[in-house]
N, C-alpha and C positions, 0 to 999 in steps of 0.2 A: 282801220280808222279812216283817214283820209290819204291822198296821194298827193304831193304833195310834188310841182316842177317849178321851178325858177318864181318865189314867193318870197316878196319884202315887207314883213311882219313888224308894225308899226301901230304904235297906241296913239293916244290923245297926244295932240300937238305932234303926232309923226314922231316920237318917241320909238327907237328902235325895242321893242319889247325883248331881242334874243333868246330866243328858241332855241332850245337843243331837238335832236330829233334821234330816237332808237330804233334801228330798223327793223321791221319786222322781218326774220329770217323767216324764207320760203314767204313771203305774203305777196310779191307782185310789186314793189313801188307802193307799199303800204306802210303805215307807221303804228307802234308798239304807242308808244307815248311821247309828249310835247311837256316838255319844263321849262318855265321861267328862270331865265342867268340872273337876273335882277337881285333875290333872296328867296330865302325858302322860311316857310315861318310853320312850325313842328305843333302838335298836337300837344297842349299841358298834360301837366303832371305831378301828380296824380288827378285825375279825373274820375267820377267828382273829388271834390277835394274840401276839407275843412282844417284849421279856417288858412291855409295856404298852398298855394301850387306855383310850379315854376313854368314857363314859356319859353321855348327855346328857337332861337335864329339865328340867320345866317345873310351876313350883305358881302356881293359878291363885288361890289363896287362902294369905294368912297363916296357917302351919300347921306344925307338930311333924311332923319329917318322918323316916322309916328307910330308909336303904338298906344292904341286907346282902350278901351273898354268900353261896353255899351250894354243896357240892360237889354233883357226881349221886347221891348218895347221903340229900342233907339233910342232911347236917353243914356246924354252922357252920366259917366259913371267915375272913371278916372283916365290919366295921361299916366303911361308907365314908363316910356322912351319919348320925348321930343328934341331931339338935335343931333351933331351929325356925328355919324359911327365912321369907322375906317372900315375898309374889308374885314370879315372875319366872322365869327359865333360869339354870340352872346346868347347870353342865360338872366333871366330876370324874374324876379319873384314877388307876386303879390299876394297882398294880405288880407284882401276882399274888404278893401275899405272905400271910400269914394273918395273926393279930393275934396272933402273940409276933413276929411281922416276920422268919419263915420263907418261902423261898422256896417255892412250890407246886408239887406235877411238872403235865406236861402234863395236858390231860383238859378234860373239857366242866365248866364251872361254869354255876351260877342265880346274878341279879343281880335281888331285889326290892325292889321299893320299897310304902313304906307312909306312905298320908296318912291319918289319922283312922281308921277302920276298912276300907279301901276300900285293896287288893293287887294289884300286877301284879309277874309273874314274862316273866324272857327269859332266854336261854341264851345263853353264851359258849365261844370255845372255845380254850384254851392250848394252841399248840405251842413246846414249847422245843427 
């Protein structure tokens, strides 16, 4: 991957982003892979899923925390998580409704999440 010497890895507004780094054995001063300490946000499940699937994460810090939902289009859809978690795993489960608590038709949705300034988006996908 890359090589990585004396590198201070900083987001929006110089947000220390903390990187881990796995080394590649036998590779030279090369790296296996880069993760986010921030949180890790896991792939639903069941995928697809009808009419409910669970989302599973992880905040590695005390922190203000978003999880949204978003059609393929980028329209909002619903808020699953808005406020602030302690360290730890969390598991949350939606019902593929939107937030007047309408049923959703089939189709691929986004599931993001947001800690501090720092975003990961995944995709779902609804067969009813």
């Amino acid at each position: 991957i890359h090589s990585i010497v004396n590198v201070n890895w900083s987001g929006l507004g110089a947000v220390d982003l903390g990187f881990n780094y796995d080394p590649c054995e036998n590779c030279n001063d090369n790296l296996d892979a880069e993760y986010p300490e921030l949180f890790t946000l896991s792939q639903n499940y069941p995928n697809p899923f009808n009419p409910i699937t669970n989302i599973d994460f992880k905040v590695a810090e005390n922190g203000f925390v978003e999880l949204k939902v978003y059609d393929i289009q980028g329209k909002y859809v619903n808020t699953l998580v808005e406020n602030y978690k302690s360290s730890g795993s969390y598991s949350i489960r939606w019902d593929a409704r939107n937030y007047m608590n309408q049923k959703v038709p089939s189709g691929i949705y986004i599931y993001q999440i947001k800690v501090r300034n720092v975003s990961v988006s995944k995709k779902m996908v609804l067969l009813r």
